[in-house]
N, C-alpha and C positions, 0 to 999 in steps of 0.2 A: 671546560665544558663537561657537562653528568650526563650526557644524554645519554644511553644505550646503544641506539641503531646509528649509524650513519646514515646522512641526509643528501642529497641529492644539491649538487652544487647552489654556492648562490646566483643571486641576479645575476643573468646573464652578463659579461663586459664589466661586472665589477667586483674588484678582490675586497675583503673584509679585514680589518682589523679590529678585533673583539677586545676593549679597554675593561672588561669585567670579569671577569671570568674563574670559575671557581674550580681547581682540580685538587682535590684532597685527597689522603688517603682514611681508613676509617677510624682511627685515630684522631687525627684532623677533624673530619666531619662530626664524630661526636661531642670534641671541646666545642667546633661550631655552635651546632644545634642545641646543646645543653646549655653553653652562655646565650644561644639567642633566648632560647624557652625560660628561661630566669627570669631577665628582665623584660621579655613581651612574648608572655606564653598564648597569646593569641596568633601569631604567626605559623605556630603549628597547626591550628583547625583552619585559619586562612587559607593555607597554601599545603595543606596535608594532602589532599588528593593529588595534585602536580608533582608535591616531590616523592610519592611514592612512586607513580609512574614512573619519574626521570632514574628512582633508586631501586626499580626493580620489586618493591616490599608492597604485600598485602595490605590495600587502604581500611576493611571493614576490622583488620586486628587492629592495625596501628591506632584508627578511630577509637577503638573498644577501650583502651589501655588510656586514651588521653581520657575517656569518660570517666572511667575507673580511677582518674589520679594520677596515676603512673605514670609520670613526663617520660621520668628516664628509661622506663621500661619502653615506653614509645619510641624513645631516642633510638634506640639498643636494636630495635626492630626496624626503622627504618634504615639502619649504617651498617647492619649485617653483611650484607651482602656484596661491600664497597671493600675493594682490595685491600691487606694488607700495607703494601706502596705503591704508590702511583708509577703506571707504565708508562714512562715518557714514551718510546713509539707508538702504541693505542695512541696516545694521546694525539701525536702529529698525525698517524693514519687517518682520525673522525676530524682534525683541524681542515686536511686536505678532502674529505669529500663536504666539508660543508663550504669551501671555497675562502678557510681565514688562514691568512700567511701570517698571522701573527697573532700572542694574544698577550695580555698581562694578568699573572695569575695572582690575584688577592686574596691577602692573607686577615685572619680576625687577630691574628696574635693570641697568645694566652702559651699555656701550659698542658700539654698531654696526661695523659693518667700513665701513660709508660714512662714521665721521665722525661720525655725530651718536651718541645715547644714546637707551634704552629708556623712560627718566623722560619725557623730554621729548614723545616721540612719542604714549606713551599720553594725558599730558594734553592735546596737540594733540585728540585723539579725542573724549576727554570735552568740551573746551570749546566743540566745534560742536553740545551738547544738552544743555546745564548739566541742563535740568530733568528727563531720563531718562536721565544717566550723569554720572559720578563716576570721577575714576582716583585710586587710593592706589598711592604712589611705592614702588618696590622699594629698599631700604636695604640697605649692606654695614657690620656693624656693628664688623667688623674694626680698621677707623681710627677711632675716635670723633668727634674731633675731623671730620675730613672728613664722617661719617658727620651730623653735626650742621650741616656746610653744606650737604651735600644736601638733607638735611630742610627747612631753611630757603629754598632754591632753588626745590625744588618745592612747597611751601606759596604761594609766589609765582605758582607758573606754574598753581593753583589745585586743587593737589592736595590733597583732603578727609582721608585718610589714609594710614596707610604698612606696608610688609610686611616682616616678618625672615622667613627659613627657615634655624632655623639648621644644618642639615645641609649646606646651601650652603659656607658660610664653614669649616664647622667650628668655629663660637663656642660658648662656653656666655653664653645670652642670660640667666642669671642676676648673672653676674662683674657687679660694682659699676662698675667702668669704663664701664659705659654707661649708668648712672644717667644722666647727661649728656643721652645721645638722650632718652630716654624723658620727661624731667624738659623739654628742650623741644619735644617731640611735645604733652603737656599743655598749655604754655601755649599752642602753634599751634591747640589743640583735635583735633589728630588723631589719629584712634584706631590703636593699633596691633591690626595682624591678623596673630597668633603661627603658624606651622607647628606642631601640637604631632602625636604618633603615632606609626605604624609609618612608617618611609623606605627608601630600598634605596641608600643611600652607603655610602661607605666608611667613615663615622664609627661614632662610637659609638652606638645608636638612640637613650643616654639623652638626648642630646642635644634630644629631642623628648619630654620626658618632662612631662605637665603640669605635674610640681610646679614646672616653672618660672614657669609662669603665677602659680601660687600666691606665689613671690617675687617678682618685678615687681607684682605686686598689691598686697603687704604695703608695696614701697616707695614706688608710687606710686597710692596708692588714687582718686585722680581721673582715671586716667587710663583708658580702657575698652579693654578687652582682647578682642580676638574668638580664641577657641581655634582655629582654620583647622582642619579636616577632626576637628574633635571628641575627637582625640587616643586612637581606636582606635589600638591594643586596650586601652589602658591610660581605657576611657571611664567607668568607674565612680569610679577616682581626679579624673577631670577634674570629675566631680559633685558630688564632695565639694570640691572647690577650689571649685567654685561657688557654692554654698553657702554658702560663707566671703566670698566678696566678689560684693557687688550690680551691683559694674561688669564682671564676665564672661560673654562670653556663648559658646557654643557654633555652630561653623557645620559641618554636614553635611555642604560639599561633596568632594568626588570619591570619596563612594559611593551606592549603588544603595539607596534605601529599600525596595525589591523584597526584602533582605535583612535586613534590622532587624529584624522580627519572626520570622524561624525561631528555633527553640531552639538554641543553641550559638553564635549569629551574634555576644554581644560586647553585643550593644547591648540587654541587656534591663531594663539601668540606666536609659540613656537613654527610652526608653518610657515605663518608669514615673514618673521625676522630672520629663522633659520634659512629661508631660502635667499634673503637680501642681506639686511647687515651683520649679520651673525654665522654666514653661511660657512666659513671656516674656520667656525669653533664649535657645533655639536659633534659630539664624538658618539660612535654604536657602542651597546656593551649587551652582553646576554646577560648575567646572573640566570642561567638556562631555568636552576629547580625551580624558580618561584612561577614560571609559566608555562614549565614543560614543553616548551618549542625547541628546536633544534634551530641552530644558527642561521644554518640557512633559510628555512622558514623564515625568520624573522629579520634577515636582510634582504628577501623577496618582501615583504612588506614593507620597507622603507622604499622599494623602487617602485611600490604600487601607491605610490602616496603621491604621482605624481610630480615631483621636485622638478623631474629634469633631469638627464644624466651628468651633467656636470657637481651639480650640486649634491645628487645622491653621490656620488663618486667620492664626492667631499666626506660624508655623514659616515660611509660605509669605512670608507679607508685614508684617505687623502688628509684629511682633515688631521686624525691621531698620528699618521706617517709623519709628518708634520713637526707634530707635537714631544714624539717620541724618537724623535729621531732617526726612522727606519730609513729615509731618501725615497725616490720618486720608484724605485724599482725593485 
């Protein structure tokens, strides 16, 4: 979580488990956002005002500089300000007043300009707090083969799971050629967490289309698949894939549950199955920058959605405890 200020507990009676969550240091955040702005340099003017806020950085420079061209100088200015390394107690200090006993911190993978890589650093992170964070490793599924020693690498260096976006790469994460990763993600036991939805790259959006979940399902039915941001707008498809297979589950994060229940919003699939047959498989995630809400914010909006507290109970925490392993307590 990037937020700055601590937040004021969550919904009352229900703990959080955050399946998204990004703790970088500015190293990290620059490979981030320089590989995001590459391939979908519209994400920085989308969500430029929010992640300045959440990064502490002047919006009317960082604006000026994306006008002017200057990605990277924009980069440069928004990640200034983000620590050398991440402080794992900050970190648990803002997890415990936003009311999350846990989180799993995702990684983009790549390469730093000092030298080291993004895999390695997030698991650094995670392994000063086994028992309240978790990192899954960022994969580029482009090489297979490489892509199958990374996996292996950061399985070692104690990474629980691993993340494709395939908009990144420009892969279709259906092509059988990566049967391979996915075939050894299952035996490491690591789950993969899919990008599926709307994106703002240059590709094509099908590329995030859930029926791909749906295939990676069909081939590797052991293996458990997290839909990453629930695969708005296409959320009523990602339902039906669900449906089909026991081992998918749906994760909310980088939207606003403040909008899930207006009429028109997309999500009124989601409501209805998430709270009956689907109900113990949406998982919460913040990805905070893209909204600039603080956690608990935006797990007070899942308990204002009405579910029920059983159910939110599920969505908030239950559900990923679950999923990840954590037990009932």
């Amino acid at each position: 979580m990037t937020a700055s200020a601590e937040a004021a507990p969550a919904a009352a009676g229900h703990r959080v488990v955050d399946v998204c969550a990004l703790a970088l240091d500015r190293e990290c955040w620059r490979t981030y956002f320089r590989g995001l702005g590459a391939v979908a340099p519209t994400y920085l003017r989308a969500f430029g005002r929010h992640a300045t806020a959440v990064f502490g950085a002047d919006y009317p420079r960082f604006r000026a500089r994306l006008d002017a061209g200057d990605q990277d100088g924009a980069v440069d200015l928004l990640v200034a300000g983000q620590p050398e390394r991440v402080d794992t107690e900050a970190l648990l200090k803002t997890m415990d007043g936003n009311g999350v006993v846990h989180q799993v911190l995702m990684s983009c993978g790549g390469a730093t300009a000092d030298g080291d890589d993004v895999n390695s650093r997030v698991a650094a992170v995670a392994a000063k707090a086994p028992d309240r964070l978790q990192a899954w490793a960022g994969i580029d599924l482009t090489d297979p083969v490489r892509a199958v020693a990374e996996l292996e690498r950061c399985h070692a260096l104690g990474m629980r799971g691993f993340a494709v976006t395939p908009f990144w790469q420009g892969v279709d994460p259906r092509d059988t050629a990566y049967d391979p990763v996915y075939a050894r993600a299952q035996e490491l036991g690591m789950p993969l967490w899919l990008h599926t939805g709307h994106h703002f790259s240059r590709h094509a959006a099908e590329l995030c289309h859930p029926r791909n979940v749906d295939w990676i399902a069909l081939r590797h039915p052991g293996l458990p698949i997290v839909a990453g941001h629930a695969a708005w707008p296409w959320v009523l498809d990602l339902v039906s894939v669900a449906q089909r297979h026991r081992h998918v589950y749906l994760d909310i994060s980088s939207h606003r549950p403040q909008w899930m229940a207006r009429p028109g919003s997309g999500w009124e699939s989601l409501l209805l199955y998430g709270s009956t047959a689907l109900r113990g498989r949406v998982l919460f995630g913040s990805a905070t920058w893209v909204n600039a809400d603080p956690v608990a914010v935006l797990a007070r909006q899942v308990a204002a959605l009405g579910l029920g507290d059983e159910v939110t109970d599920g969505w908030l925490y239950g559900n990923a405890a679950r999923l990840l392993g954590l037990g009932p307590g």
